[in-house]
C-alpha positions as CSV (number, residue, x, y, z in Angstrom):
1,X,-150.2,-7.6,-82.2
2,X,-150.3,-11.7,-82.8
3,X,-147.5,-12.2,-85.6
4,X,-148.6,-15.4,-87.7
5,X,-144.8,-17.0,-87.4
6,X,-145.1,-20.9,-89.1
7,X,-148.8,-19.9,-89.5
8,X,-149.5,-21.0,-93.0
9,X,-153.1,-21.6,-93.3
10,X,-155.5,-18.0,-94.4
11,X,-158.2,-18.7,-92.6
12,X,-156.9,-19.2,-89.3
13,X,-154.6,-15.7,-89.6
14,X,-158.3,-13.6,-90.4
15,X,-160.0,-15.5,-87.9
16,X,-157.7,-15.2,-85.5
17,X,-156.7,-12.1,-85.5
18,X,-153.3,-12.6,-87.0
19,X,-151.6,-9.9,-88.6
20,X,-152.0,-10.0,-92.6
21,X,-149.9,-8.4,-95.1
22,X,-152.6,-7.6,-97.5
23,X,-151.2,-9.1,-101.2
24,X,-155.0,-9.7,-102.4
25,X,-155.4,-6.9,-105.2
26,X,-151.8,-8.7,-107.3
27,X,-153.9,-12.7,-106.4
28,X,-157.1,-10.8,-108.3
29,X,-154.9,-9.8,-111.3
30,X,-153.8,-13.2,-111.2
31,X,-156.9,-15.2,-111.0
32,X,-158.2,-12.5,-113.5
33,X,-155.6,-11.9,-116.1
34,X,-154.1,-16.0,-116.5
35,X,-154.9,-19.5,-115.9
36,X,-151.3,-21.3,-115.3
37,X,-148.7,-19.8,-113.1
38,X,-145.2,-21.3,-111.1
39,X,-143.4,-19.5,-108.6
40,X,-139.4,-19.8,-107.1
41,X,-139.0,-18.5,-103.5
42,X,-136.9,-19.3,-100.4
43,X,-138.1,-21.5,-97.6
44,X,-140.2,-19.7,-95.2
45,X,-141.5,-16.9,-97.9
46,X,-144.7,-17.1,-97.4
47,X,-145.8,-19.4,-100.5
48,X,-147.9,-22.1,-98.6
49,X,-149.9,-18.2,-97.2
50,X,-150.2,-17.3,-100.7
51,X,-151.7,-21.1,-101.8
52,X,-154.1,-21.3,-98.7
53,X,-155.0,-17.6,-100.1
54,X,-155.7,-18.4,-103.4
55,X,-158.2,-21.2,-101.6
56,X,-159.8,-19.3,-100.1
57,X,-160.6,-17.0,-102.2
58,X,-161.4,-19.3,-105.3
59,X,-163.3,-21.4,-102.9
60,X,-165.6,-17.8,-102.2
61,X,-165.3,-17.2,-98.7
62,X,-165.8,-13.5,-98.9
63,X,-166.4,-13.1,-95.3
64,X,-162.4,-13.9,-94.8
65,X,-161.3,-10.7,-97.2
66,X,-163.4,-8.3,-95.0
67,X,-161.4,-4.8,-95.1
68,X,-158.8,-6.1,-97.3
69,X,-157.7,-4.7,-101.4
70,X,-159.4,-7.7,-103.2
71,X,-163.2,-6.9,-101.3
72,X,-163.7,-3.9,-103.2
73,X,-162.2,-5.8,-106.6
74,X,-164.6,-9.4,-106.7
75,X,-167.9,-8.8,-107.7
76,X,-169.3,-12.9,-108.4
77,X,-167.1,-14.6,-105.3
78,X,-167.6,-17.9,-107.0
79,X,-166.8,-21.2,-105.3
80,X,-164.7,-23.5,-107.4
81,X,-163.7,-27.2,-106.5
82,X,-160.6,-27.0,-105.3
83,X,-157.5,-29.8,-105.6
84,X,-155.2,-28.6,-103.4
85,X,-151.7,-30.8,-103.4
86,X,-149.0,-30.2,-100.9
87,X,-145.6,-32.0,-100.9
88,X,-144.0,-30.2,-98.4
89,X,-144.1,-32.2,-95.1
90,X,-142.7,-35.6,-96.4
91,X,-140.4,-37.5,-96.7
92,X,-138.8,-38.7,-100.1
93,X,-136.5,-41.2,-99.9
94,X,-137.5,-44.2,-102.2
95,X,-139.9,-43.8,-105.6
96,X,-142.6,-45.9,-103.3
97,X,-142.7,-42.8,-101.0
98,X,-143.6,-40.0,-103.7
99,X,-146.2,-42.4,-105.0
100,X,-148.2,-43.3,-101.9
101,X,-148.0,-39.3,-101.4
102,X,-149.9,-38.9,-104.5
103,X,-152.2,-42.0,-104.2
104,X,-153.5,-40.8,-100.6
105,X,-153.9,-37.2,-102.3
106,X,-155.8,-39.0,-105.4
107,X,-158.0,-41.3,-103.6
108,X,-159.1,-38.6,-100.8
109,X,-160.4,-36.5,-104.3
110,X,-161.7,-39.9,-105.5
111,X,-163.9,-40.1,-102.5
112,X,-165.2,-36.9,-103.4
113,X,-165.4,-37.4,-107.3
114,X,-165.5,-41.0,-108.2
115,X,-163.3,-42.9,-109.9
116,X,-163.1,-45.4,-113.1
117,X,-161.4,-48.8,-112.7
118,X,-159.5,-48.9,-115.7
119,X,-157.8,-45.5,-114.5
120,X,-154.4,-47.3,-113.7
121,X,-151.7,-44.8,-113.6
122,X,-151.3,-42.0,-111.4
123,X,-151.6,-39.5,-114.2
124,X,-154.9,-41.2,-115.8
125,X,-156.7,-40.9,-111.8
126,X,-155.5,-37.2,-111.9
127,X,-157.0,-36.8,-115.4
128,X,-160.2,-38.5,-114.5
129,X,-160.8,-36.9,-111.0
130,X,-160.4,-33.3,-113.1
131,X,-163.2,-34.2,-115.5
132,X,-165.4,-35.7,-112.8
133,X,-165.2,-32.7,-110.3
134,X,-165.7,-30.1,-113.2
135,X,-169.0,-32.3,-114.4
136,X,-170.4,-32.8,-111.2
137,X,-169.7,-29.2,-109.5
138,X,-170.5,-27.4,-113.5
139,X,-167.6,-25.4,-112.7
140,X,-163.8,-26.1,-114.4
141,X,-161.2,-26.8,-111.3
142,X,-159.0,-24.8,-109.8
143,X,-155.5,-26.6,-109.0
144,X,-153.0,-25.7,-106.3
145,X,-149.6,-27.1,-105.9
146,X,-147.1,-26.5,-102.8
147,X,-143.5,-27.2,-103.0
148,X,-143.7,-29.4,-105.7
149,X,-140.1,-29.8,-105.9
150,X,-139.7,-31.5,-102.6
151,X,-139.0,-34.5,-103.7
152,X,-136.4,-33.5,-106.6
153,X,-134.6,-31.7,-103.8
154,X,-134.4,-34.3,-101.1
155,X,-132.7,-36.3,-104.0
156,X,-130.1,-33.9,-105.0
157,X,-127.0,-35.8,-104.6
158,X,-129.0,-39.2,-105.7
159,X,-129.3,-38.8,-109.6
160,X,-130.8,-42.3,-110.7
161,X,-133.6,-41.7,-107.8
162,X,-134.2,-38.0,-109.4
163,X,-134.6,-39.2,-112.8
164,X,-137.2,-41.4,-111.5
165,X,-139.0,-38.6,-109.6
166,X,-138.8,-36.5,-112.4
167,X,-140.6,-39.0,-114.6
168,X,-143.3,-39.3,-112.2
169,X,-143.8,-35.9,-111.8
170,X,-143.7,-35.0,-115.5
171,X,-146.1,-37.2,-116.2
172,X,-148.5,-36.2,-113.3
173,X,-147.8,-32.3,-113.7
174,X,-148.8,-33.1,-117.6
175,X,-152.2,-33.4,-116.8
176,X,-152.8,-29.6,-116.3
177,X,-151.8,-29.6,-120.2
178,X,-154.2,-32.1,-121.8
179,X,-157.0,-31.1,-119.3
180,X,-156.8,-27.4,-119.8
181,X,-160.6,-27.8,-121.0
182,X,-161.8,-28.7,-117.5
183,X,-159.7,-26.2,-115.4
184,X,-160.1,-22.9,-114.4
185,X,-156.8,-21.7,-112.6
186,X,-153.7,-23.5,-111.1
187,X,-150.6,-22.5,-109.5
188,X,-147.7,-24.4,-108.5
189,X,-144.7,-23.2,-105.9
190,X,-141.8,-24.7,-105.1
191,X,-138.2,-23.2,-103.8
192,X,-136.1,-24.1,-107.3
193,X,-137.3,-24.5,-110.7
194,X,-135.9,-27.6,-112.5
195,X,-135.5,-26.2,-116.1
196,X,-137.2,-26.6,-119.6
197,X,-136.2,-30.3,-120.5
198,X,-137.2,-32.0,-117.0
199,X,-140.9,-31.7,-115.2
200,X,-142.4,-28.6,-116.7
201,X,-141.1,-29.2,-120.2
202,X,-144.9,-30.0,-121.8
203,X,-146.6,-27.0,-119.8
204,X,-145.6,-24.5,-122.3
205,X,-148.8,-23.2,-121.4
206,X,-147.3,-22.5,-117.8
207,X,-146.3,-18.6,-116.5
208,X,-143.3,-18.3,-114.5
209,X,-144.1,-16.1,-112.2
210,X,-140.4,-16.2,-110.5
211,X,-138.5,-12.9,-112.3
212,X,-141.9,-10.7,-113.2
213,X,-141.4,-7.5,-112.0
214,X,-145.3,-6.9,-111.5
215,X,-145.4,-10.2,-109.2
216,X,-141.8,-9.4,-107.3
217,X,-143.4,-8.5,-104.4
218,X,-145.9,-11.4,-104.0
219,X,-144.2,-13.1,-101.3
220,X,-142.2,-11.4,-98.4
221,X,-142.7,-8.0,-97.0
222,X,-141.4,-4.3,-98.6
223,X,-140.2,-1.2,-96.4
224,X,-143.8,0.3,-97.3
225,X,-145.9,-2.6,-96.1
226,X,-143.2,-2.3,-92.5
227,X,-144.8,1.2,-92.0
228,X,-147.6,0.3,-93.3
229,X,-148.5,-2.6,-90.7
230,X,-145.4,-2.7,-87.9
231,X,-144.8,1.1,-87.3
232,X,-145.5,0.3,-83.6
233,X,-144.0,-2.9,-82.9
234,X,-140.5,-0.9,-85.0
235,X,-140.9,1.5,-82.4
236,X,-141.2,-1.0,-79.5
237,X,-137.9,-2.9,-81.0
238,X,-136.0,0.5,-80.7
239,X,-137.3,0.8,-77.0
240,X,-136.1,-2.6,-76.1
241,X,-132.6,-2.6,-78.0
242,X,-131.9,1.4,-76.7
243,X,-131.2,2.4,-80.1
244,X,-133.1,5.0,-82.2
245,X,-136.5,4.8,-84.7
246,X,-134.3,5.1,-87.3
247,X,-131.4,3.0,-86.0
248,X,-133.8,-0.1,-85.3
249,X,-135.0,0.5,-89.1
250,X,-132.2,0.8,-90.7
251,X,-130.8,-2.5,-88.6
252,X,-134.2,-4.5,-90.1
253,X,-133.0,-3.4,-93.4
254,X,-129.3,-4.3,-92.9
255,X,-130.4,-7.9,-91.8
256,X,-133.2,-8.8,-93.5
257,X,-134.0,-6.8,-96.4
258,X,-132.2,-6.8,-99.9
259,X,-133.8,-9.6,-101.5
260,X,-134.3,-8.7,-105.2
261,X,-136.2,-11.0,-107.9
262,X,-136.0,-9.1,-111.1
263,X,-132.8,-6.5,-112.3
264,X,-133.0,-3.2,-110.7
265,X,-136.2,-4.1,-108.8
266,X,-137.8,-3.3,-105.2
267,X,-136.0,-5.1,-101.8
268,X,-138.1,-7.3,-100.3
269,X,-137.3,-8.3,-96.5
270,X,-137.5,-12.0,-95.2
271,X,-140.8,-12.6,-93.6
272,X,-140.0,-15.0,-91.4
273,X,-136.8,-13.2,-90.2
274,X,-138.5,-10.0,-89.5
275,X,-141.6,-11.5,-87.8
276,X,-139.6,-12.9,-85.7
277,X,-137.6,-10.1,-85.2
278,X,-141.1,-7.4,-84.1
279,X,-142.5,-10.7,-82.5
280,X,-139.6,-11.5,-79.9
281,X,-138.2,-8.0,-79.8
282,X,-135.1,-9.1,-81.0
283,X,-132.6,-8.9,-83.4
284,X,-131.6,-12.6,-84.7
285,X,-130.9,-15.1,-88.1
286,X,-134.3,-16.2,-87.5
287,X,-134.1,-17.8,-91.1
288,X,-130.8,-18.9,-91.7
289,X,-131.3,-21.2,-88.0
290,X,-134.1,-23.3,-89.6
291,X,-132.4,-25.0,-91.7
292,X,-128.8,-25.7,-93.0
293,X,-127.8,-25.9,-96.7
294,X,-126.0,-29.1,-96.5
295,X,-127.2,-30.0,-100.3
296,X,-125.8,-26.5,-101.4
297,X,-122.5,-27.7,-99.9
298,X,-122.7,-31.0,-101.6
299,X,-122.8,-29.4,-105.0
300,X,-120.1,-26.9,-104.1
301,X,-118.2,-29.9,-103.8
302,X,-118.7,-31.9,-106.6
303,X,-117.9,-28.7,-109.0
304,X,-115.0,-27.8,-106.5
305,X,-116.4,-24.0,-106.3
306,X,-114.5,-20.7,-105.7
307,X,-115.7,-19.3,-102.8
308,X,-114.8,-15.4,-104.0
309,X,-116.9,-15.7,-106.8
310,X,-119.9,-16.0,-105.0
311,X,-120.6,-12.6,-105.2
312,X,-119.0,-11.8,-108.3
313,X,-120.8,-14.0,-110.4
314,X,-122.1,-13.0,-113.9
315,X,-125.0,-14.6,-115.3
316,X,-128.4,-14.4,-118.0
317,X,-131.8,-14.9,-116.4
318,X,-132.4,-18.0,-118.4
319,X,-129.5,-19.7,-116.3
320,X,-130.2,-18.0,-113.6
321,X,-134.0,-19.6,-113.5
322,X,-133.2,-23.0,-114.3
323,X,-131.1,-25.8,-112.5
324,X,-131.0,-27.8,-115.0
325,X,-126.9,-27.1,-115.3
326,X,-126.6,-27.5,-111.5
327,X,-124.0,-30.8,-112.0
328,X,-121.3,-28.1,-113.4
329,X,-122.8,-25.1,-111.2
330,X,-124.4,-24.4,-108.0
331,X,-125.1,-20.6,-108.5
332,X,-128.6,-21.0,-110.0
333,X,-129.6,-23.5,-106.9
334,X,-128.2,-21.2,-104.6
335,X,-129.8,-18.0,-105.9
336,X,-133.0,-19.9,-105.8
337,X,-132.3,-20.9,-102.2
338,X,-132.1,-18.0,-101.5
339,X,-128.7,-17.2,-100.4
340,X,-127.7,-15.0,-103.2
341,X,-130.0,-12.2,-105.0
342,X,-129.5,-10.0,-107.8
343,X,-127.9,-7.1,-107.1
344,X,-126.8,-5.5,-110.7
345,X,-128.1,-5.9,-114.2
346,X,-126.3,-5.4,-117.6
347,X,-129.0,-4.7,-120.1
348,X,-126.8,-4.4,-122.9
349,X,-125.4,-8.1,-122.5
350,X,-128.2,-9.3,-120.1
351,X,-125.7,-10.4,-117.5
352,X,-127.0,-10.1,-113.8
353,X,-124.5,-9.9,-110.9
354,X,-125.0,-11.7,-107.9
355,X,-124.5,-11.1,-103.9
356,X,-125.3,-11.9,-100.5
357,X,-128.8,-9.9,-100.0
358,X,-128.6,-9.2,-96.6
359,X,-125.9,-9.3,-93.4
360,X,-128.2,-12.2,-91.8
361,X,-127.4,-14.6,-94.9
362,X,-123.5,-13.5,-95.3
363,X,-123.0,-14.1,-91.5
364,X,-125.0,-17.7,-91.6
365,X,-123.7,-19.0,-94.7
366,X,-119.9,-18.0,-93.6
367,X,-120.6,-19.3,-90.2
368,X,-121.9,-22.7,-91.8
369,X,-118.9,-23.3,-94.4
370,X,-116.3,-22.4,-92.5
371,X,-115.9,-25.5,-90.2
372,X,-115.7,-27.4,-94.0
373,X,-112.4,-25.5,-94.7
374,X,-110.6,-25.8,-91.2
375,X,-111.1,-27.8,-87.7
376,X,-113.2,-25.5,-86.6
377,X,-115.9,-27.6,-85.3
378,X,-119.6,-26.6,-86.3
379,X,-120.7,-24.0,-83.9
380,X,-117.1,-22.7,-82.7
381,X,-116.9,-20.3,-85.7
382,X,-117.9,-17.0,-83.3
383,X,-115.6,-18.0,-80.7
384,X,-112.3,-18.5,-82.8
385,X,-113.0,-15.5,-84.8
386,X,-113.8,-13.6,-81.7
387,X,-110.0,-14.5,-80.1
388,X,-108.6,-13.5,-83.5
389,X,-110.6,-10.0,-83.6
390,X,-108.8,-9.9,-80.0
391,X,-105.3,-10.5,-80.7
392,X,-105.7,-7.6,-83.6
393,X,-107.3,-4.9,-81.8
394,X,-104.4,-5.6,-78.6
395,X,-101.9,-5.8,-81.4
396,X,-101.0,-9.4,-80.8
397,X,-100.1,-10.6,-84.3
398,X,-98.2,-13.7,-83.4
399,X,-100.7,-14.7,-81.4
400,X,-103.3,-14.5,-84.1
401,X,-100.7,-15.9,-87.0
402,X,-100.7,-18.9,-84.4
403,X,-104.2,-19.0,-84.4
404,X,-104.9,-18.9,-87.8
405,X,-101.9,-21.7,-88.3
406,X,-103.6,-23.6,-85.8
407,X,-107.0,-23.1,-87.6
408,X,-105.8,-24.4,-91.4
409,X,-103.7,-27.6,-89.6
410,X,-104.8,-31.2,-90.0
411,X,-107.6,-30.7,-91.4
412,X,-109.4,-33.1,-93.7
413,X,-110.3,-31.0,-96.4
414,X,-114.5,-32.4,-96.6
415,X,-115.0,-30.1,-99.6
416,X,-111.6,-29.7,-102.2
417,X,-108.6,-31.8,-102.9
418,X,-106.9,-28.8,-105.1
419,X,-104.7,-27.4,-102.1
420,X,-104.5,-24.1,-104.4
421,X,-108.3,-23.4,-104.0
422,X,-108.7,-24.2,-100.5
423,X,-106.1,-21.6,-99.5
424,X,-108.2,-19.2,-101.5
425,X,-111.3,-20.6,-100.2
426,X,-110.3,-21.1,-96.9
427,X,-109.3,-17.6,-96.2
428,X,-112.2,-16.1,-97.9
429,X,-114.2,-17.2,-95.6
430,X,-111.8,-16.1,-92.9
431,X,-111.6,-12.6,-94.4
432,X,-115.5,-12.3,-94.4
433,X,-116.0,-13.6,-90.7
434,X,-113.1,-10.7,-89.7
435,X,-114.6,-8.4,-91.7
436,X,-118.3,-8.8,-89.2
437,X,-116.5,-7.4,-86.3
438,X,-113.3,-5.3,-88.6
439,X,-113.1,-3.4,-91.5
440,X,-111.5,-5.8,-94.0
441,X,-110.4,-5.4,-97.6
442,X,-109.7,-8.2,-99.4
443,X,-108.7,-9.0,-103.0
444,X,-107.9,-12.2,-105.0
445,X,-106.3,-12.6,-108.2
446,X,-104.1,-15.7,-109.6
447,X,-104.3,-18.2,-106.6
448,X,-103.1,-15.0,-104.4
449,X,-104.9,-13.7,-101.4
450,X,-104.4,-10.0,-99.8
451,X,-105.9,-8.7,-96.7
452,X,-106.2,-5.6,-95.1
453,X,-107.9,-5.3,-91.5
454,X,-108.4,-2.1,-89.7
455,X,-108.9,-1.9,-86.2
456,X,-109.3,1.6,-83.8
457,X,-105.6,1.5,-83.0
458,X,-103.8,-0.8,-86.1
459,X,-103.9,-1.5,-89.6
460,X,-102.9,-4.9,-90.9
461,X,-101.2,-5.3,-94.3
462,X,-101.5,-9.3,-95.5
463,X,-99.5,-10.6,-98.3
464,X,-99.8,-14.1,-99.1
465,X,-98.1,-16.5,-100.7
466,X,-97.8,-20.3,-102.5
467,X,-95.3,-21.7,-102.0
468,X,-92.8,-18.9,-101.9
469,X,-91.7,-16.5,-98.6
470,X,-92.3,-14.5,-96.3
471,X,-89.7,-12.4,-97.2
472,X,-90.7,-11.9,-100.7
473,X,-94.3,-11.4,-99.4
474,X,-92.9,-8.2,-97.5
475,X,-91.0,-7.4,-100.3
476,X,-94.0,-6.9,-102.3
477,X,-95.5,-5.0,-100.3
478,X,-93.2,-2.1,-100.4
479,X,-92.5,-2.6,-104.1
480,X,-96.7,-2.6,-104.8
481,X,-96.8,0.5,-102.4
482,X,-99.7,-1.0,-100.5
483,X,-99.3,0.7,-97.4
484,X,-99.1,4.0,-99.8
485,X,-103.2,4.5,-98.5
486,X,-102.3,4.9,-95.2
487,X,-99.8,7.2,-95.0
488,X,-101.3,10.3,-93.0
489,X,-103.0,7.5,-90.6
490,X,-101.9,7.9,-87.3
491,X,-102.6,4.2,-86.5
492,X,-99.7,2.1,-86.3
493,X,-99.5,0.0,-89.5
494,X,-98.3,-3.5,-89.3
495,X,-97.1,-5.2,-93.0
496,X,-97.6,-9.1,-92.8
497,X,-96.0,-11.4,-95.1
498,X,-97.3,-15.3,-95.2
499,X,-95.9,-18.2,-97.1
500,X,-98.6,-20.8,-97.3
501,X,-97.3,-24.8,-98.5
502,X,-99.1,-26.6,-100.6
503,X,-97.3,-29.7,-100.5
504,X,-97.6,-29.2,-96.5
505,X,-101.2,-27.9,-97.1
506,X,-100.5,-25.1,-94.4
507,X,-98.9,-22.2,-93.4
508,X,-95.0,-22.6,-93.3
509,X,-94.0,-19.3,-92.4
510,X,-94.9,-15.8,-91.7
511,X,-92.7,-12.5,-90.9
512,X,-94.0,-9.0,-90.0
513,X,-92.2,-5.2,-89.8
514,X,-93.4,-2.4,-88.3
515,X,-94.1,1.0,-90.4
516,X,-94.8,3.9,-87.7
């Protein structure tokens, strides 16, 4: 089977004899049923597929859609002229860069159309080459935009150069408004959607496609379409991995699934992840390594973020599917990113609860932060927390208090100045890289962090504290009755009490007792 990994162009998957994921009866509804559409997904979701696609299709090369859902659906397979814009493989990093992406896009349709001198502006070319093409072909145009946030995103932490871009962009994206006459279909993608008031705020006319349930599964790949298409290569992962049919599935799901784009809707699994997963034969964070969310820390920093709340974050859709608030909060830029998903819906108070959507995302993310919260140096993260998992499981909890200590000294804080929250968040993330390899329990409440790790032959009772004792850390323990859980265990249960400084910005002290 030839997997069509970074493969983004239609034609060459069906005449190559790529695998493809047949989405073509939901792009007939669309071409059918509506005229403007936008869609938010992750990186590496398959939206440049769906665009080349929609090309292909409106540009009425039957032959490609041999066999597949939309052959038996078109009747007229007519050929439309086809503007086809693509911001993803630049640059941005002045205004001048963003322009002479557009120009060479305008004057390469020009060519083709014509163009009127006093057509000055950027937006007046795009308007003219519109009319033009739909007079001279006697068919309106089809329009088809890829990643057109690129350039808003590569100037995230640069606001006066965004503002610019935005005004550009507004302007130029207008056009699809006061042409509508002329234009028979367009689609724009992009990984964020930068709210009501900024670029799309005078396409009213424009369908966001990003939260409809009967489009959730338009990108990426669902547990049916796995049997459907990879049954074999499934069963060849089990063979190669010695673990079970069911094992190897339930792993893919584990890892890559549990993306959800609507309340209560269908999981849909990361294509790229789990293409590369059937294609190399192994298991992997295919996705997470190609490409870090440094601009997703840079806004957790300016709003100085609580890292527990990431998955206990409460929000409506209509924040949820704008980032127009993203200078007080990063959620709605990191859902979009796709490192959180919806996992819960309120529908009498419209609230949506967030989460991690898959093991693949929570290890990455972890692994990527935590070198911003301690000295850990970017790339170390496995080995320290494979020492500390050690010292646990052989009982060693000096050694792993040292550790730990070690871990939180000297270092230079790159994310928060508030000593209280980078306790909390530093030990978060600690908690969650445990938990990979231990069962860990954790819970926050007030500036105060508890732990619980089980191992196969110890269970670890963590009470933290600012600036107060260790003593009075153990103390609360008994009086709370934590240990109270475990008492017909026949592990031997270890109570820990830590006194963390924040003057110091460490840990100052930490005392343990046995309770066999």
């Amino acid at each position: 089977m030839k997997y069509p990994i970074g493969i983004q162009n239609f034609e060459k998957i069906r005449r190559e004899g790529y695998v493809y994921v047949d989405k073509t009866e939901m792009i007939y509804r669309l071409v059918n049923e509506g005229s403007y559409y936008f869609l938010s997904r992750p990186r590496r979701f398959g939206k440049s597929l769906l665009i080349s696609t929609l090309e292909a299709y409106l540009s009425g090369n039957k032959e490609l859609f041999k066999d597949l859902a939309i052959e038996r659906l078109e009747q007229d397979w007519t050929k439309y002229p086809i503007l086809h814009l693509d911001l993803n493989n630049q640059r941005y990093n002045t205004v001048e860069s963003l322009n002479e992406i557009l120009d060479l896009n305008l004057s390469k349709w020009e060519d083709l159309y014509g163009r009127y001198e006093k057509e000055k502006t950027l937006s007046l070319r795009f308007a003219g080459i519109i009319e033009r093409a739909a007079i001279k072909s006697g068919r309106r145009v089809v329009i088809l935009v890829d990643e057109y946030d690129k350039p808003l995103l590569q100037a995230i932490n640069d606001e006066a150069l965004q503002d610019e871009y935005r005004a550009i962009l507004k302007a130029f994206y207008s056009v699809l408004k006061t042409e509508d006459q002329y234009i028979k279909f367009a689609f724009l993608t992009g990984v964020t959607k930068f709210g009501k008031v900024s670029v799309f705020s005078d396409l009213n006319n424009l369908i966001d496609l990003s939260m409809d349930e009967r489009y959730q599964t338009l990108c990426g790949i669902t547990k049916e379409e796995i049997h459907r298409y990879f049954e074999e290569s499934v069963r060849g992962l089990a063979l190669n991995n010695n673990i079970s049919y069911v094992e190897a599935l339930a792993r893919l799901e584990k890892d890559y699934d549990g993306y959800h784009f609507v309340a209560h809707g269908e999981g849909v699994y990361n294509p790229f992840s789990l293409l590369n997963t059937l294609s190399r034969q192994r298991f992997g964070r295919y996705w997470f390594e190609t490409g870090t969310p440094s601009y997703l820390v840079d806004l957790m920093k300016q709003d100085d973020y609580p890292l527990p709340d990431l998955t206990q974050e409460q929000v409506t859709g209509d924040f949820l599917n704008s980032i127009d608030s993203m200078s007080t909060n990063p959620i709605p830029l990191i859902y979009q990113s796709g490192y959180l998903t919806i996992k819960d819906y309120d529908p009498e108070f419209g609230f949506y609860t967030l989460g991690f959507p898959n093991k693949e995302v929570e290890v990455g993310f972890t692994d990527y932060l935590l070198p911003f919260y301690t000295n850990i140096r970017q790339g170390e993260s496995a080995f320290f927390i494979g020492n500390f998992i050690k010292d646990l499981r052989a009982g060693r909890l000096d050694d792993f208090m040292r550790r730990m200590s070690t871990m939180l000294a000297d270092t230079d804080y790159k994310i928060v100045g508030d000593s209280e929250l980078y306790f909390q968040n530093a030990f978060y993330l600690i908690s969650r890289m445990l938990g990979f390899y231990a069962e860990v329990e954790r819970e926050t409440s007030n500036g105060r962090m508890d732990m619980t790790v089980q191992t196969k032959d110890y269970i670890y009772i963590f009470e933290f504290k600012l600036d107060g004792s260790a003593d009075e850390a153990l103390k609360q323990i008994d009086e709370k009755g934590y240990a109270k859980p475990f008492a017909l265990d026949k592990r031997k249960l270890i109570k820990v009490g830590v006194n963390f400084s924040l003057e110091k910005r460490c840990i100052e002290e930490w005392k343990c007792a046995s309770l066999d």
